[in-house]
C-alpha positions as CSV (number, residue, x, y, z in Angstrom):
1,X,-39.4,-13.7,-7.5
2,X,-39.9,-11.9,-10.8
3,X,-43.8,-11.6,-11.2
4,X,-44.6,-12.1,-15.1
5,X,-48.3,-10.9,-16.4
6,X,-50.4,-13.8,-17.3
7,X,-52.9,-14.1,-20.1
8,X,-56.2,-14.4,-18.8
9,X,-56.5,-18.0,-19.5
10,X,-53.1,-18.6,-17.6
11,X,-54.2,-16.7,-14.9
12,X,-57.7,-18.7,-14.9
13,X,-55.8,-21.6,-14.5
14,X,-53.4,-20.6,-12.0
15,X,-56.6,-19.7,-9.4
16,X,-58.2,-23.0,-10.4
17,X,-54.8,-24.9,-9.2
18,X,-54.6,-23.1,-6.2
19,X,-58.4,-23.5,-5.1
20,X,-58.3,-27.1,-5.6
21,X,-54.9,-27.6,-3.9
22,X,-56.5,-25.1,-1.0
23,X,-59.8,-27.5,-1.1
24,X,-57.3,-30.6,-1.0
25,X,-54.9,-29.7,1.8
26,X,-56.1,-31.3,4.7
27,X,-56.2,-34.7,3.4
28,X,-53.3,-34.4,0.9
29,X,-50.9,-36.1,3.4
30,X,-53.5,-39.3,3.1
31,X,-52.1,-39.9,-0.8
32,X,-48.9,-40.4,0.7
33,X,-49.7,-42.5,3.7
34,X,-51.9,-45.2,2.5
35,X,-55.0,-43.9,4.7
36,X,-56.9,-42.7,1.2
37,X,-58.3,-44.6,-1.2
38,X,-55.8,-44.2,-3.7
39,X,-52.4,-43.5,-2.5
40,X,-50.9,-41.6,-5.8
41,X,-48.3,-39.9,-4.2
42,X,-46.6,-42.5,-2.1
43,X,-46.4,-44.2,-5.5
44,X,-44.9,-41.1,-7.2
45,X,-42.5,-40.8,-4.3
46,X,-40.9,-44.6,-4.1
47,X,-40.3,-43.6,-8.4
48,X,-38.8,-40.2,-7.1
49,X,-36.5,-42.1,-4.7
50,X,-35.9,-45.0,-6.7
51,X,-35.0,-42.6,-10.2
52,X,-32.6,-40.3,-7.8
53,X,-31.1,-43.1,-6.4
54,X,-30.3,-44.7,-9.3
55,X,-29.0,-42.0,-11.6
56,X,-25.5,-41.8,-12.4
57,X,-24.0,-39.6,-11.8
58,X,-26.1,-38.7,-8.5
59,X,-27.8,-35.6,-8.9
60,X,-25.9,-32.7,-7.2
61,X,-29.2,-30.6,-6.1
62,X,-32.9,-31.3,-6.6
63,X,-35.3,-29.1,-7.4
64,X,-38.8,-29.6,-6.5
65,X,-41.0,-27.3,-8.6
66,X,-44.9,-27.5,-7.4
67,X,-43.1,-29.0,-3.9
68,X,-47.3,-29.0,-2.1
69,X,-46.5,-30.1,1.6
70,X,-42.7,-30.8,0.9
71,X,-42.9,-34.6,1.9
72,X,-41.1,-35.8,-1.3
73,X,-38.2,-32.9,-1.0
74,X,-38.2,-33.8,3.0
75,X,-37.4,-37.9,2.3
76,X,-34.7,-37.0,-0.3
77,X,-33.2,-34.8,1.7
78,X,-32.7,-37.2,4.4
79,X,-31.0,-39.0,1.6
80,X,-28.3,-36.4,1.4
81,X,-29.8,-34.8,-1.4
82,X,-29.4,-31.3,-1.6
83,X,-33.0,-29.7,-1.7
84,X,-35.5,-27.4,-2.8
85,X,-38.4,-26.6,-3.6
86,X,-41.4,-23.8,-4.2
87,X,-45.0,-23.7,-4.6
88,X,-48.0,-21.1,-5.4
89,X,-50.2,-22.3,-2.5
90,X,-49.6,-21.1,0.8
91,X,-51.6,-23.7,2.2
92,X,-49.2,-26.5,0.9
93,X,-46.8,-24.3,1.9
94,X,-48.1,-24.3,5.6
95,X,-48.5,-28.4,5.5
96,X,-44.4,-28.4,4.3
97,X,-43.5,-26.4,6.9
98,X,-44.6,-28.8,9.5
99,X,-43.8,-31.7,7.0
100,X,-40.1,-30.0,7.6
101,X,-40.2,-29.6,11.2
102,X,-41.0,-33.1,11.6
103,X,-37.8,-34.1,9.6
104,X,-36.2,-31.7,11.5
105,X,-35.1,-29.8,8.2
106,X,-34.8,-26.1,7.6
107,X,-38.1,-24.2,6.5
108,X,-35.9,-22.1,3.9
109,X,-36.1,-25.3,1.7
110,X,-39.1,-24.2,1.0
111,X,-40.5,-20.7,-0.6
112,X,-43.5,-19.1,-2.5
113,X,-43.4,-19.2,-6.3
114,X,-44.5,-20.5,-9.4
115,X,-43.4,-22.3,-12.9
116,X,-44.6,-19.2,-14.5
């Protein structure tokens, strides 16, 4: 990973992501499974399915940039899709892991990194 030096703003906003998503970890796998109140990302991920599915030609690899706990990357990839994806919170990072080994897919899909 190349490290880039941020701006003080950028890097303001960087930390704030990552507290929140830190904050947000525990329950984050309730937006996907219907037990919150408002399910966003099992939403996002029937479009993810539904847009990959559909495209034409079929994407050859995926890329899942800001991948939190991995469960999109995980359910394509037991699509066939080829798969992977990074994010700046270890946290998430931690959650995909399991998310992973619960799909029985490699950890190494996964890695630490940012879009900056």
């Amino acid at each position: 990973m190349v490290n880039y030096k941020h701006n003080k703003a950028t890097q303001s906003y960087i930390e704030h992501v990552k507290k929140y998503y830190s904050d947000h970890s525990s329950v984050y796998h309730s937006c996907y499974d219907g037990e919150g109140d408002y399910p966003a990302n099992a939403y996002r991920l029937e479009i993810a399915r539904k847009i990959c599915r559909e495209m034409n030609p079929r994407p050859k690899s995926i890329l899942d940039a800001g991948c939190g706990d991995a469960r999109v990357l995980a359910e394509l990839a037991t699509e066939g899709f080829d798969c992977q994806g990074f994010d700046n919170n270890e946290l998430m990072l931690e959650l995909g892991s399991k998310i992973l080994d619960k799909y029985s897919l490699s950890k190494d899909l996964i890695y630490k990194g940012d879009i900056y």
